[in-house]
N, C-alpha and C positions, 0 to 999 in steps of 0.2 A: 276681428279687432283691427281694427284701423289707428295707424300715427299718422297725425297731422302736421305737414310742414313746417316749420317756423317762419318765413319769408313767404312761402307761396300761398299758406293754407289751403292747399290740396292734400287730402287723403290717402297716404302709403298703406297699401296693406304689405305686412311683413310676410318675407317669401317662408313658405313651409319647410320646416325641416325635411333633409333628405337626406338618404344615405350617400356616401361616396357614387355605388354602384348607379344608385337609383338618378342620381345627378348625371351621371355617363348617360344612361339610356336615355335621360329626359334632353338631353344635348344633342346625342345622336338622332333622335325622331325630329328636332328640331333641325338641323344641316339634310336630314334629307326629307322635308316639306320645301325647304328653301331652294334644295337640289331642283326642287319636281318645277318651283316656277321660273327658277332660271336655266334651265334646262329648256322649257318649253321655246322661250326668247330668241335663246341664240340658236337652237335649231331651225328657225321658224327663220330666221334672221339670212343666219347660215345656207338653207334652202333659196330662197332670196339669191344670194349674190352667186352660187353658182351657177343659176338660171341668165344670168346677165351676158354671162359670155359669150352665150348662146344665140343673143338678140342681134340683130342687121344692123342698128344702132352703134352697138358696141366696139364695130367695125371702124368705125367713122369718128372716136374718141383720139383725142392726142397724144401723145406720151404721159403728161401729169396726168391724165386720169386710167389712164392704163396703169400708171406706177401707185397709184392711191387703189387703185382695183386689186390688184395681187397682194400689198400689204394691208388691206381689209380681209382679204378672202381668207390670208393666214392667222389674222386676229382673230377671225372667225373659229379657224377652224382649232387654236392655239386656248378659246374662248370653252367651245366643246368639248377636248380633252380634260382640261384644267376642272370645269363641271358633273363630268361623266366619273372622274375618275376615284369619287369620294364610293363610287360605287363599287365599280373596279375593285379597289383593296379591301372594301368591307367581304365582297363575296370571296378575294384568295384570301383573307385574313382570318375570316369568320371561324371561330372557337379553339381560335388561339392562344388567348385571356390575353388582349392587344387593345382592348375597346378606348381606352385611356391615349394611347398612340395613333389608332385608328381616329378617334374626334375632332386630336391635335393637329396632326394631318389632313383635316379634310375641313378645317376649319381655315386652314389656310389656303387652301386651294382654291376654299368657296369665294375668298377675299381674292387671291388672283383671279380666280372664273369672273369675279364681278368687272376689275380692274379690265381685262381682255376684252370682256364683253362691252364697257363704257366706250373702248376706243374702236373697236366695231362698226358700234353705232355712229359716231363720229363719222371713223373714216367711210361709212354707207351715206351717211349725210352727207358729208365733203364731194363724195361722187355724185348722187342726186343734185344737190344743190348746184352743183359749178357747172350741172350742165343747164339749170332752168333758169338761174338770177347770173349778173356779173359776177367775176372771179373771186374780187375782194368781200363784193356780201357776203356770197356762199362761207367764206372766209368768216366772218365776222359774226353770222349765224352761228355756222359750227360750232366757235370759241363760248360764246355764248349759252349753247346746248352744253357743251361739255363743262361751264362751270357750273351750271346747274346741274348738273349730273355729282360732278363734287361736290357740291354743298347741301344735296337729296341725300347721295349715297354715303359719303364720310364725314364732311363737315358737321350737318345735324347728330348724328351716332355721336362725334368727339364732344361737340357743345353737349349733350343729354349724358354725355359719362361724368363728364368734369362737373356737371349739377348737382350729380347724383354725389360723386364724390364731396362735394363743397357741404351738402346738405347734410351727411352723412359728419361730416365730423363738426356741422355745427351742434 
């Protein structure tokens, strides 16, 4: 059975009832699908920029990019923990009867991991870029990546709650 919007005439189906419990587990399988793809990201990312240091190039970078290189590298690695760690407390947590704590935690962490990881990418971009275009583009790029990253990652989620909400009590 399907309700049909008032304003949009799009088709809501109503979500299924669920137990308390069964809402937890369906939250948790959820934060850790979402674990698994950004997980893959910033390691993949992470991998990356420790490899950097390594290069003959890297040598030859100036101070600002050396100083954008160490605070990426800890974004990175700050990106990692923050992802990794919804795991971490599920396995010392596990049959505790914590699952309720356990989600709420890891549900924020998943929101830092993302947060860590946006500026990551940034600050990977900001180093790439300032060494291949002028100062200011790369500059100008970045900012530009990064609002779009906020208006992918949060913006859209905030506008699609407040719909939901608006819609809900029309």
């Amino acid at each position: 059975m399907t309700d049909q919007g008032p304003e949009t005439g799009e088709h809501r189906t109503p979500e299924p009832q669920e137990s308390e419990r069964e809402r937890l587990n369906r939250r948790w399988n959820e934060i850790l699908q979402e674990t698994r793809v950004a997980q893959t990201g910033v390691q993949i990312l992470f991998g990356f920029l420790l490899s950097v240091a390594f290069t003959t190039h890297f040598r030859q970078l100036g101070t600002f990019d050396h100083v954008v290189y160490v605070i990426t590298v800890i974004l990175g690695a700050s990106a990692t923990g923050a992802l990794i760690a919804p795991v971490s407390i599920h396995r010392l947590l596990s049959g505790q009867r914590m699952k309720d704590d356990i989600v709420g935690v890891a549900s924020r962490l998943m929101v830092l991991g993302m947060v860590l990881l946006a500026l990551t990418i940034g600050g990977t971009l900001l180093l790439l870029l300032h060494v291949v275009v002028p100062s200011l583009l790369a500059e100008l790029l970045v900012a530009a990546v990064m609002v779009w990253f906020a208006l992918c990652w949060y913006g859209l989620p905030v506008w699609l709650r407040r719909r939901s909400a608006r819609d809900e009590q029309a």
